[in-house]
C-alpha positions, 0 to 999 in steps of 0.5 A: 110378350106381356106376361099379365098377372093380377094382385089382391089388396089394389090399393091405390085406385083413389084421386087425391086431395091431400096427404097425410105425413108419416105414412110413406116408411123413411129408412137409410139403409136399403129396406127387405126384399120383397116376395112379390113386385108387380107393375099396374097400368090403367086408366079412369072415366070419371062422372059426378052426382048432379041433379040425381044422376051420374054424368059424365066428366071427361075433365077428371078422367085419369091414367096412372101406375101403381108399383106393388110390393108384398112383404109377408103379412102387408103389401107396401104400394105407390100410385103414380096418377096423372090428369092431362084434360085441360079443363081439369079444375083441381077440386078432386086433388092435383093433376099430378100425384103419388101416393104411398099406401099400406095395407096391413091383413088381418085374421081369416073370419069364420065367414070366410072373409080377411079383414084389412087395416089401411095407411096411407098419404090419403088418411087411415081406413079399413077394408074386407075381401074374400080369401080368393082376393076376387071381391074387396071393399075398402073406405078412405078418411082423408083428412080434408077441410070441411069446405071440401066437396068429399071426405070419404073414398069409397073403393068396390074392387072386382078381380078377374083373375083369369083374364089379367084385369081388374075393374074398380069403382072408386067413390069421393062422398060427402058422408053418404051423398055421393059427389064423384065417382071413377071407373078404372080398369088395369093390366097388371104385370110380372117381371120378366127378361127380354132374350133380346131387346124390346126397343129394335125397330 
């Protein structure tokens, strides 16, 4: 049986267009353990800003994983992002990706909310969310050539705690002018053991 748990701080929800060297951590010996790994499947439907309205690009569509790990005071995330449309025309990044993300948490406010501090192979960014990790919004500077379509990502991050899922909106803008735009949806899960083997038919 899956056992579903959902995670805080789901960093890794973004297309990609480049990457940025020196965000993935580089060691020789085995790294800390870390207090929580959980594992992440989902899948986008993508649209795209034309002539004043969203429609739809089934071509950007997007299945991915993400494996999460949280160490103390920061969460270390690698994204694994796959476009199998035929049709898909390389504009919004390459049809395979991985992608390293870290985000550092910052100090409770009085308003209740924690900020973030982002890195990552997509650029550096910032982010806020509530102390219940329901409710999270978070803003990516790729670095990108100025003939690129988009220079900002710009994530909306609904978790349903209760029912294994989250809901996310991620936004590639051109400054403030909207170009394409992703909605995922994951089940996120726990480690577990199996008493017996998954695999016998």
């Amino acid at each position: 049986m899956k056992r579903w748990v959902l995670v805080p701080w789901l960093l890794f929800t973004f297309a990609c267009a480049s990457t940025v060297p020196g965000a993935l951590p580089l060691r020789v010996e085995k790294g800390p353990e870390p207090e929580v790994t959980l594992l992440w499947v989902g899948e986008a439907q993508a649209e795209r800003f034309e002539e004043g309205a969203w429609k739809r690009v089934p071509a950007f569509d997007y299945e991915f994983t993400v494996e999460q790990r949280r160490f103390g005071n920061h969460w270390e995330s690698v994204k694994h992002l796959r476009r199998r449309h035929p049709d898909y025309d390389g504009s919004a990044g390459p049809r395979e990706q991985t992608m390293f993300f870290r985000v550092d948490l910052g100090a409770v406010e009085s308003s209740g909310s924690v900020t973030l501090k982002l890195a990552s192979t997509l650029g550096p960014g910032e982010g806020t969310t509530d102390r219940a990790f329901r409710e999270a919004k978070l803003v990516f500077h790729p670095e990108l050539s100025s003939f690129a379509p988009f220079d900002t990502y710009r994530i909306q991050q609904h978790y349903e705690y209760e029912q294994g899922l989250l809901k996310e909106t991620v936004s590639l803008d051109k400054g403030e002018r909207p170009w394409v735009r992703n909605h995922e949806r994951a089940g996120l899960f726990a480690p577990h053991r199996f008493e017996s083997p998954p695999t016998t038919r």
